[in-house]
C-alpha positions in Angstrom: -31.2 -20.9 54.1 -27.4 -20.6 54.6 -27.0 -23.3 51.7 -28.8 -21.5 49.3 -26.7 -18.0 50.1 -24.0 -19.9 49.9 -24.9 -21.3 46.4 -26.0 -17.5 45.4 -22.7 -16.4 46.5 -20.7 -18.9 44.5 -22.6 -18.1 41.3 -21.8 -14.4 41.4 -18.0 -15.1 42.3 -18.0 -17.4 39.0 -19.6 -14.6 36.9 -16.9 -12.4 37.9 -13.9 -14.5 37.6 -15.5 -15.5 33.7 -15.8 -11.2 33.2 -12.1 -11.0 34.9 -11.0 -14.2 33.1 -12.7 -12.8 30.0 -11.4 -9.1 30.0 -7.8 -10.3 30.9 -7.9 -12.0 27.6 -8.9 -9.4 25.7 -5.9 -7.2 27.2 -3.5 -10.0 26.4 -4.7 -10.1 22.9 -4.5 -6.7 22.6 -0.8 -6.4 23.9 -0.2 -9.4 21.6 -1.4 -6.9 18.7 0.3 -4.4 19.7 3.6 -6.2 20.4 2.8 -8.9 16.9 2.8 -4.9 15.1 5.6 -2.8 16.7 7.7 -5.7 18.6 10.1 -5.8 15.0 11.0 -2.3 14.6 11.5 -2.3 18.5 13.9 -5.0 18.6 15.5 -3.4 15.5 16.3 -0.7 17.0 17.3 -2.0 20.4 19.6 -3.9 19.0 21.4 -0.9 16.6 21.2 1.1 19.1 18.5 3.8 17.6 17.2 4.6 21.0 13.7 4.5 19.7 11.3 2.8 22.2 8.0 1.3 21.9 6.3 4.5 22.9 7.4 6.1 20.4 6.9 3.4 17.5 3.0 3.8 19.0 3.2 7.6 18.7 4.0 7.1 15.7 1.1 5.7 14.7 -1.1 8.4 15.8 0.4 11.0 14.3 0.6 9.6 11.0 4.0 8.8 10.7 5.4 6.1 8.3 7.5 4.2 11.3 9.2 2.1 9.0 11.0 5.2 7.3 11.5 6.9 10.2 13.0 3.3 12.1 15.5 2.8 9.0 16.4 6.0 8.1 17.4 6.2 12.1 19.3 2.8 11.9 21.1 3.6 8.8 22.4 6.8 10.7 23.5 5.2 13.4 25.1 2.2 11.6 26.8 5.1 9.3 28.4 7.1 12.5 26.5 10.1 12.6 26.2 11.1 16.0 22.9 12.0 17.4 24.3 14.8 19.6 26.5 16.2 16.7 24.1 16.2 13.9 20.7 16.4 15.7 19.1 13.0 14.1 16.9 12.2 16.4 13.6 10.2 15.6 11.5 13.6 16.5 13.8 15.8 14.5 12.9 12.5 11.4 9.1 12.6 12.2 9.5 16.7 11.8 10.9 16.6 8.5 8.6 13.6 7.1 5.3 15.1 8.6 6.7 18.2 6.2 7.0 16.8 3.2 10.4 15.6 3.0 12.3 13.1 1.8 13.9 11.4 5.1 15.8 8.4 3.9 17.6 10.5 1.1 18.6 13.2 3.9 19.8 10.7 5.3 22.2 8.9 2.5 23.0 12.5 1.7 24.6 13.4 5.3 26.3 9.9 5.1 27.8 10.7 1.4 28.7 13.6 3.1 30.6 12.5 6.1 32.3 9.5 3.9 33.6 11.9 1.8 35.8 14.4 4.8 35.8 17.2 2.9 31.8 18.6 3.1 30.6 20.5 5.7 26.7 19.5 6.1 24.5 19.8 9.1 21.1 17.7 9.5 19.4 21.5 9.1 21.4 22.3 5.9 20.2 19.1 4.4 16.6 18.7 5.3 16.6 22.5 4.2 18.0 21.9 1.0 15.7 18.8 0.5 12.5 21.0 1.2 13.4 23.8 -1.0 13.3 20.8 -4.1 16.7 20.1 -4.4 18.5 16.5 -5.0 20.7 16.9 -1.8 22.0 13.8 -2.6 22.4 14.7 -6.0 24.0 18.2 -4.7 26.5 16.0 -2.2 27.7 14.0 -4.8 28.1 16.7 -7.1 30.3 18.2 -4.6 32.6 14.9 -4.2 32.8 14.5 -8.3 32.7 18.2 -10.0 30.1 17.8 -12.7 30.5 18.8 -16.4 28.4 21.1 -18.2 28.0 21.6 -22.1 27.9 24.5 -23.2 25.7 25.7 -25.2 24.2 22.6 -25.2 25.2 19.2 -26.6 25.9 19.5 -30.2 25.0 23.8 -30.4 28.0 25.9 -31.1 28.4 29.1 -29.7 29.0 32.0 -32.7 31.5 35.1 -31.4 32.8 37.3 -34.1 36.0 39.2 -33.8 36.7 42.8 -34.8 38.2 41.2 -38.2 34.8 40.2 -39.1 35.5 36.5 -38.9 32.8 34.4 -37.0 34.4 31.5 -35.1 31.9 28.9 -33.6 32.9 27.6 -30.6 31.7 24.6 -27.7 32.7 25.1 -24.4 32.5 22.4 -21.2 32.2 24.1 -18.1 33.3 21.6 -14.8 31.4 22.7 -12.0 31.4 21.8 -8.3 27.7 22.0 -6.0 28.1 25.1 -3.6 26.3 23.3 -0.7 26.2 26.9 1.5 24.3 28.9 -1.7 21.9 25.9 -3.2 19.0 27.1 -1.7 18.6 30.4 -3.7 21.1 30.1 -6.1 21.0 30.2 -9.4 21.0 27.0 -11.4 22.5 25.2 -14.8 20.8 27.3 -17.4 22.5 30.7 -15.3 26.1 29.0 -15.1 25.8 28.9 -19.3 24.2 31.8 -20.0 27.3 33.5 -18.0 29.4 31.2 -20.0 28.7 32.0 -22.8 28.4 35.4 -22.7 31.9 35.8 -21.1 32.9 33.4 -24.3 31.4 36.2 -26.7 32.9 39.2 -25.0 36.4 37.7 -25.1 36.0 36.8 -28.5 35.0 40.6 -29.5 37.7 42.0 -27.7 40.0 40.5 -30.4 41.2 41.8 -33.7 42.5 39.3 -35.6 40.3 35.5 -35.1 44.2 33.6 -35.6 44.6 35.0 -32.2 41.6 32.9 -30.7 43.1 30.0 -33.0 46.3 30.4 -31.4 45.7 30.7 -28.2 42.1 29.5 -27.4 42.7 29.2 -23.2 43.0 32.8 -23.2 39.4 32.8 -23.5 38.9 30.6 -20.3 41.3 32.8 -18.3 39.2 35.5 -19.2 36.1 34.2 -18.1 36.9 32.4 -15.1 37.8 36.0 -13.9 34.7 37.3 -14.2 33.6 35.5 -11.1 31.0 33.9 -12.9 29.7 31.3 -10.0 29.1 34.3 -8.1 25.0 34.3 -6.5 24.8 30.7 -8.0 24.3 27.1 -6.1 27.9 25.8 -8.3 31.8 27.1 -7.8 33.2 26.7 -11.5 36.9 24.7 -11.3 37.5 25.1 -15.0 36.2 26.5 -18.1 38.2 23.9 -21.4 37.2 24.7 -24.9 36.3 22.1 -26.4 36.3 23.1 -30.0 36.4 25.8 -32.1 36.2 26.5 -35.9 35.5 29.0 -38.2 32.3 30.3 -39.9 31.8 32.7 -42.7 33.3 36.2 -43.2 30.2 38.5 -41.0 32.2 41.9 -41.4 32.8 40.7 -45.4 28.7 40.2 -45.5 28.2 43.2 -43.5 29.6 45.5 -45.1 28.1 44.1 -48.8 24.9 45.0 -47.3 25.6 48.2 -46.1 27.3 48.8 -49.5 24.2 47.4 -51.3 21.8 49.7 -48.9 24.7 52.9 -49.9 23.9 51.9 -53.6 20.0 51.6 -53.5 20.1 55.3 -51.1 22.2 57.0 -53.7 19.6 55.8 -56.8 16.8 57.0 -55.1 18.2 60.5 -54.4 19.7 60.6 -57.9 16.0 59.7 -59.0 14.5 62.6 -56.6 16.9 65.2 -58.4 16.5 63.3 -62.0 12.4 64.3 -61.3 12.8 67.6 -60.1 15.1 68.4 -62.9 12.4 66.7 -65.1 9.6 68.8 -63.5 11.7 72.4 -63.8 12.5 71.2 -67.6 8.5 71.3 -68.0 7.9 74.3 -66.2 9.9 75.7 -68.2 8.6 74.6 -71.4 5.1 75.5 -70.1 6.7 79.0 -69.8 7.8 78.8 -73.2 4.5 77.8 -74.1 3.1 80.7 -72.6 4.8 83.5 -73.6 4.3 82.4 -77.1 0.9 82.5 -76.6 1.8 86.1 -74.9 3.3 86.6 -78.4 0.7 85.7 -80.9 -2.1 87.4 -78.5 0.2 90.5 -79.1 1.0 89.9 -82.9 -3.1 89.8 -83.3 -3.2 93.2 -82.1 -1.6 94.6 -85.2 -3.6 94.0 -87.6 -6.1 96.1 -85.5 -3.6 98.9 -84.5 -3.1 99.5 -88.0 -6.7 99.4 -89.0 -7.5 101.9 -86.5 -4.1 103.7 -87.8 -5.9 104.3 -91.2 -9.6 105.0 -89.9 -7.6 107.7 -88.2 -4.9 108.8 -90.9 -2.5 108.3 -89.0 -0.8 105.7 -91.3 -0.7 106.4 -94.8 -0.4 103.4 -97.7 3.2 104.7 -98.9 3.6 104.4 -95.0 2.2 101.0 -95.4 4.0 99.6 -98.0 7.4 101.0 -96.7 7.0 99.0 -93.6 6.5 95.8 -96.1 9.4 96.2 -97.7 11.0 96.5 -94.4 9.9 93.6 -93.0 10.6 91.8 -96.4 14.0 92.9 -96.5 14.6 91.8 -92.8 13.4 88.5 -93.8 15.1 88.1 -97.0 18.5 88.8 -94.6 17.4 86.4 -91.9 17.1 83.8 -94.4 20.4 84.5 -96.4 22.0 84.5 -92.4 20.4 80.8 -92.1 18.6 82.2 -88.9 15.5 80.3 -89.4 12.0 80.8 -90.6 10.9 84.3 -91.6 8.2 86.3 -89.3 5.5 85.6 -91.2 5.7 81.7 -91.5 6.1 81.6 -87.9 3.0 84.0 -87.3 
């Protein structure tokens, strides 16, 4: 009896050193895994001096993290300088801006751009600000370190300004502009620094009477305009405003003034031919008046020959009477003819 508890016995201590045996090795190959995937970007950072432990490299993980950005971008920092105290780079700060959309390994060549160069104030904030508002911070660092030069109007355009003369003058202008890290977020852009440009080009253009003055003296026109505080609300501080060329175009006041000359000319014919028509319709009212008392007049002569009718029925007119008035109106005639005054009475009745 003993030897057979004794053999039951030893058969369950077996079955548990196999599950022990067996569970141990699945815990080993699981910290094998585990060290196989992180043990890398550990010793990568141990060794720079990222402070970025193995924890973290699995925290990483869970929170869907891209470790490998976050471990260089880190090392690159800390191989460029940047202090982790002073700018606030720390691998939580990294994992922050990645899980928000940004762009962690060009904040960080930004801020190192930025520190090489001694002359930039920017802060980790500024920049991962900056690079989630859509900007190119590096792009805007850079642009601070070498000013940047902007055409303006455009490449190949010309600008056309007319002076009080009349004379157009085309001119091309190339604006150098420096990034205004403080105001990028909210400022205006390009197309705002050459609208401002160019109007300020225009207006000191106007202003002049003669063009040979702008000929003359063409960085009058930048003076102007750099006064203007044209940078002002924008994400660039202009450093100089060159012309780049200018010419002349054709004579604007000359052409102007043909057309309003031409537009005088065609506004005086058509109020000479309003009076030419009323004096054309009064001529014909008047003849139509003509026309009517004539008719006045042979509507009156008609009634003669019945006056005088009715003068004999009544005896009131005699013949001797009669004939008297004949030779009357004979004689009239025969003197109106002699005078050359026209036809006689009766051809015109």
């Amino acid at each position: 009896m003993p030897l057979v508890l004794a053999q039951q016995f030893g058969n369950a201590g077996f079955m548990i050193a196999v599950i022990v045996a067996v569970f141990v090795l699945f815990m080993m190959l699981i910290v094998f895994a585990v060290f196989a995937n992180y043990f890398r970007l550990w010793i990568q950072s141990f060794l720079t001096g990222a402070k970025i432990t193995i924890w973290d490299l699995i925290g990483m993980t869970f929170r869907k993290v891209n470790k490998d950005v976050i471990v260089k971008s880190k090392i690159m920092a800390v191989q460029a300088g940047l202090d982790e105290d002073e700018h606030g780079i720390t691998s939580q700060a990294l994992e922050a801006h990645y899980l928000a959309g940004g762009n962690v390994p060009l904040v960080i060549r930004s801020l190192i751009a930025a520190s090489k160069a001694k002359i930039i104030r920017l802060s980790f904030r500024e920049a991962t600000a900056i690079d989630l508002a859509g900007r190119n911070v590096l792009e805007a660092v850079q642009t601070s370190v070498y000013p940047k030069v902007i055409d303006c109007p455009g490449r190949g355009m010309y600008l056309e300004a007319q002076a009080k003369n009349g004379i157009q003058l085309k001119v091309r202008a190339r604006v150098t502009v420096r990034a205004n890290l403080q105001r990028l977020i909210g400022g205006a852009t390009e197309e705002t620094i050459i609208a401002r440009v160019g109007e300020g080009i225009v207006s000191a253009i106007g202003k002049q009477e003669d063009h040979m003055h702008v000929l003359e003296n063409p960085d009058f026109i930048s003076k102007e305009v750099l006064d203007r505080q044209l940078d002002s609300n924008t994400a660039f501080e202009i450093v100089s405003i060159d012309i780049a060329d200018i010419d002349v175009g054709e004579n604007v006041g000359a052409r102007l003034r043909a057309d309003q000359a031409e537009a005088d000319t065609r506004v005086a014919r058509a109020r000479a031919e309003g009076r030419r028509a009323q004096a054309v319709a009064s001529e014909q009212e008047q003849y139509a008046r003509i026309e009517e008392s004539r008719a006045k007049l042979v509507e009156a002569e008609a009634e003669v020959p019945k006056a005088m009718a009715e003068a004999f029925t009544t005896g009131k007119l005699g013949i001797l009477d009669y004939y008297k008035m004949r030779n009357v109106q004979a004689d009239t005639n025969m003197r109106q003819a002699i005078a050359g005054t026209g036809m006689t009475a009766q051809t015109k009745s």
